[in-house]
N, C-alpha and C positions, 0 to 999 in steps of 0.2 A: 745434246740429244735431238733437237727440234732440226737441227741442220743436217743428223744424219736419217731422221725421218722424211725430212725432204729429198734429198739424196735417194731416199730409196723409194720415196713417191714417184723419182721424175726417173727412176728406170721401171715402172711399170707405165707410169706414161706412154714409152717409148718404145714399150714390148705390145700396149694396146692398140699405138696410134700404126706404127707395120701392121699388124695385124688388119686394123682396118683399112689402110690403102689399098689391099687387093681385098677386101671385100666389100668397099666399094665400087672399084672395079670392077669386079666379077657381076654385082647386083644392076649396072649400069649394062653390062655383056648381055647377061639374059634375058634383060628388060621384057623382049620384044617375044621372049617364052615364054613367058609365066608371067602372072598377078601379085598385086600387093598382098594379098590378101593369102595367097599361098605361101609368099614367103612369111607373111608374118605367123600366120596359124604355124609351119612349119616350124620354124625357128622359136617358138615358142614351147612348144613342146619337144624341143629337141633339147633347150636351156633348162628345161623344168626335169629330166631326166640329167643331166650333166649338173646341175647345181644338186641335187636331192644326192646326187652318188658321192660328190666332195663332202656335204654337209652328215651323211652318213660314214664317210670314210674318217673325218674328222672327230664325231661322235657328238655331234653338233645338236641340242633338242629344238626340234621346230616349233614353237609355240603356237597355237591356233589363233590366236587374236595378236597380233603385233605389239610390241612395247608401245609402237609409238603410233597408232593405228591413223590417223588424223593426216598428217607426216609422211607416212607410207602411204597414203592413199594419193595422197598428193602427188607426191615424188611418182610413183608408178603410172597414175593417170598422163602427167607430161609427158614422162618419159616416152609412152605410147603414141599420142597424139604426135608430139613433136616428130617422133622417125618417121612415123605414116607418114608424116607432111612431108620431111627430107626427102622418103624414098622415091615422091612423086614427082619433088624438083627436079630429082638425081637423073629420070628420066627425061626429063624437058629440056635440062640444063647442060652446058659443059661440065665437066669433074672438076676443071679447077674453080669456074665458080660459084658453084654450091659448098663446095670445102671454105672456099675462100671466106664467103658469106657466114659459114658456120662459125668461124675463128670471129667473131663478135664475141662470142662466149668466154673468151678471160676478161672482157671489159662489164659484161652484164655482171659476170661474178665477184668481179672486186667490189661493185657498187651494192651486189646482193648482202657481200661478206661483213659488209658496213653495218648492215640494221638486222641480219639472223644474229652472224660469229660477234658482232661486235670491234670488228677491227676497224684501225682510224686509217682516213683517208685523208691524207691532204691537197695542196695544191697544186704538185707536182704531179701528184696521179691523175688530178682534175684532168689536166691538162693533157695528158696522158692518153686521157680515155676517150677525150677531146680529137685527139688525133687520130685515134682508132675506128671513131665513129666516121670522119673524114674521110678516113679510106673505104667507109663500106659504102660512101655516098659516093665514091668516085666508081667503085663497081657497077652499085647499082642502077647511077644513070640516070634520074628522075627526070634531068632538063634533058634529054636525048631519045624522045619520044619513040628511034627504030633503033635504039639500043635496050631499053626499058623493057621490064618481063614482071608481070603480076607474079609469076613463080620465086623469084628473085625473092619477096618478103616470108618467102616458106622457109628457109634456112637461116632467115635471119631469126622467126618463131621457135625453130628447132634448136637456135644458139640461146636464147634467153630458158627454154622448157628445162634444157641441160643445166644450164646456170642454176637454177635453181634447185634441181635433182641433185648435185651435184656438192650444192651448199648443205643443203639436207643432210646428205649423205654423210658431210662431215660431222654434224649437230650428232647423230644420232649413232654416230660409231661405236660408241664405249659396250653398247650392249646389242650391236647385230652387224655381224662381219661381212664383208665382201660377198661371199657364198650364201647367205642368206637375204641380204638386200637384192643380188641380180633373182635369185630364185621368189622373190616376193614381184618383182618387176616383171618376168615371163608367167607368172600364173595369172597377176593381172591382163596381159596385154594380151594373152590367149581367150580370156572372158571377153573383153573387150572385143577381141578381133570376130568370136564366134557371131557375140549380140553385134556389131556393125553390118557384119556378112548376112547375118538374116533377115534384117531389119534392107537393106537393101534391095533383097529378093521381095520380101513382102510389100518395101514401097517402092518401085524400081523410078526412078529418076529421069521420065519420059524425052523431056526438055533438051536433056544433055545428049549429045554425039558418042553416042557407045563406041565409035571409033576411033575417034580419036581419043578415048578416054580408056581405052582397050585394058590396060596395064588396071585401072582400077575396077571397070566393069568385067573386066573377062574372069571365065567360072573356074573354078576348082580344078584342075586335072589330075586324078591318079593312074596315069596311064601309060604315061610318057617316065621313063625311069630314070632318064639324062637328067631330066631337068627334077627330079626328086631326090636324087640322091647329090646333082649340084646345092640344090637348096638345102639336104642337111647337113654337107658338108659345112657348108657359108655360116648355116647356125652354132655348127658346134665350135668355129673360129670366132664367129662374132660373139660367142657366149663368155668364151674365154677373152675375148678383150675388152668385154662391158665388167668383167670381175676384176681384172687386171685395172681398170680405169679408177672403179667404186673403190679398191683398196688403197689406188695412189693419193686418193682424195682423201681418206680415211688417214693416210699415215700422215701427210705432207700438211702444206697448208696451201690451200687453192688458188689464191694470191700469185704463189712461189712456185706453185707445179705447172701451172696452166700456161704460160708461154711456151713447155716445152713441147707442147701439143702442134706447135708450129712444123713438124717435122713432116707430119702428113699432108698439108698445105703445098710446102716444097714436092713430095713425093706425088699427090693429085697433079698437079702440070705437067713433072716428066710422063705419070701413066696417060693424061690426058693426052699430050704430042703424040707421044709414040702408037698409043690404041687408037686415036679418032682425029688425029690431024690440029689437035683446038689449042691455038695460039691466042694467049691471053691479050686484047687493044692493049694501047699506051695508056690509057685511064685506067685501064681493071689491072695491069701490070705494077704502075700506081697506087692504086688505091690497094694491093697486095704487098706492097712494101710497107705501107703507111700501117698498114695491121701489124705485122711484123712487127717493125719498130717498136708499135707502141707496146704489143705486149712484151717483149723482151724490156722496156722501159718499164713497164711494170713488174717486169723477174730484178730488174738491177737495182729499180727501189726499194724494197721488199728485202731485197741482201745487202744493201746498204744497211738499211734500218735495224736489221737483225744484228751486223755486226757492232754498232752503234749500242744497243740494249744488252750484248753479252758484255760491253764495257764498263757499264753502269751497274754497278754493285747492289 
């Protein structure tokens, strides 16, 4: 049973992780029209209308205070922070290595999965995650002073926020489903997004270069229709494959689902070539194998093991 829950984890993985390579693409295309700030307001309230219509379609009762209230606050607060940070890399960075960077996230999770789920780790995953962390040093570049980017550690914070969300997510399955977890996560991140947005008006941040920081300072627009109805297009895809994600995790085991996540990794470098010219150096080429590997080393441990324990009576 566990083998075909995985199985069915690692095809919404797969349905989430498509989904998202063109809506990272797409969020990276308009950058330079719109705000953090609009898409997240938007996208939030476009997820809080699309998860309420499943969980009603379903016949699903919303409780007003969370089973796990503690837990949800948590998981939703990451959640939030961590994309905000992503979607500001996303702007700074190439596509492939912000994705790239984010694929830390099946190593943060196996170690997370250790002391939430209680799963054992051993030596060979040591080693494992050992490797994986290797390659995000070979991305990143610390000795390569005009390769290095302070931006570079925002999606490495958005690979651990998830890890964690995502661990949660599995802890807390048994009594709140896919469609009620992502609709708990946009209700937050719309709170969130309003108080940051005001809170920024009221104390505006003199210091910093409103220009070059345009993507986060610039204001609201409902005026412009392209770029609003791109944006809840983007939402109502990306809502659909943060539900799609929260359920693989839900069914699967995180360990076992999460290097299949590697598929939009591959598919950020061809969008990256093809849209913006961005050829990955020999190091960050490198250090994208090195992830690779490892998490697939941690899918082939993981199905070793399991085959190993169905034998054992």
């Amino acid at each position: 049973m566990r083998t075909n829950n995985n199985q069915i984890g690692m095809i919404f993985i797969v349905i989430g992780m498509l989904i998202y390579s063109f809506h990272d693409l797409a969020v990276k295309i308009i950058a330079n029209d719109t705000t953090i700030f609009q898409l997240f307001i938007t996208r939030a309230i476009v997820g809080i209308v699309v998860t309420l219509s499943f969980l009603k379609f379903l016949n699903y009762k919303i409780r007003v205070m969370p089973i796990y209230p503690k837990l949800t606050l948590i998981r939703c607060v990451l959640m939030h922070f961590g994309f905000f940070i992503f979607f500001i890399s996303l702007e700074k960075l190439s596509l492939s290595t912000v994705t790239a960077l984010f694929f830390a996230a099946p190593f943060f999770i196996t170690i997370l999965s250790t002391f939430i789920l209680a799963e054992r780790i051993g030596l060979v995953r040591v080693l494992i995650i050992v490797l994986g962390f290797v390659g995000v040093f070979f991305i990143v570049k610390p000795f390569k002073e005009s390769a290095f980017s302070y931006f570079m550690l925002a999606p490495l914070f958005t690979a651990f926020c998830y890890a964690v969300a995502m661990v949660i997510s599995k802890y807390t399955r048994e009594n709140e489903n896919a469609f009620l977890q992502a609709f708990q996560q946009y209700f937050i991140s719309l709170l969130l997004s309003i108080i940051t947005y005001l809170m920024m008006i009221v104390f505006p941040l003199d210091f910093m270069d409103k220009e070059e920081w345009r993507f986060i300072f610039g204001s609201i627009q409902f005026d412009d229709y392209y770029i609003l109805t791109s944006v809840a297009i983007l939402s109502i895809f990306g809502t659909l494959a943060m539900t799609a994600l929260i359920h693989a995790y839900q069914v699967g085991s995180p360990i076992t689902n999460g290097p299949t996540e590697y598929i939009l990794l591959i598919l950020a470098i061809i969008n990256g070539y093809f849209f913006f010219g961005n050829i990955p150096d020999y190091l960050s080429l490198a250090g994208i194998i090195l992830i690779i590997l490892g998490g697939w080393g941690l899918f082939f441990r993981e199905h070793q093991r399991n085959k190993i324990s169905s034998k054992v009576p």
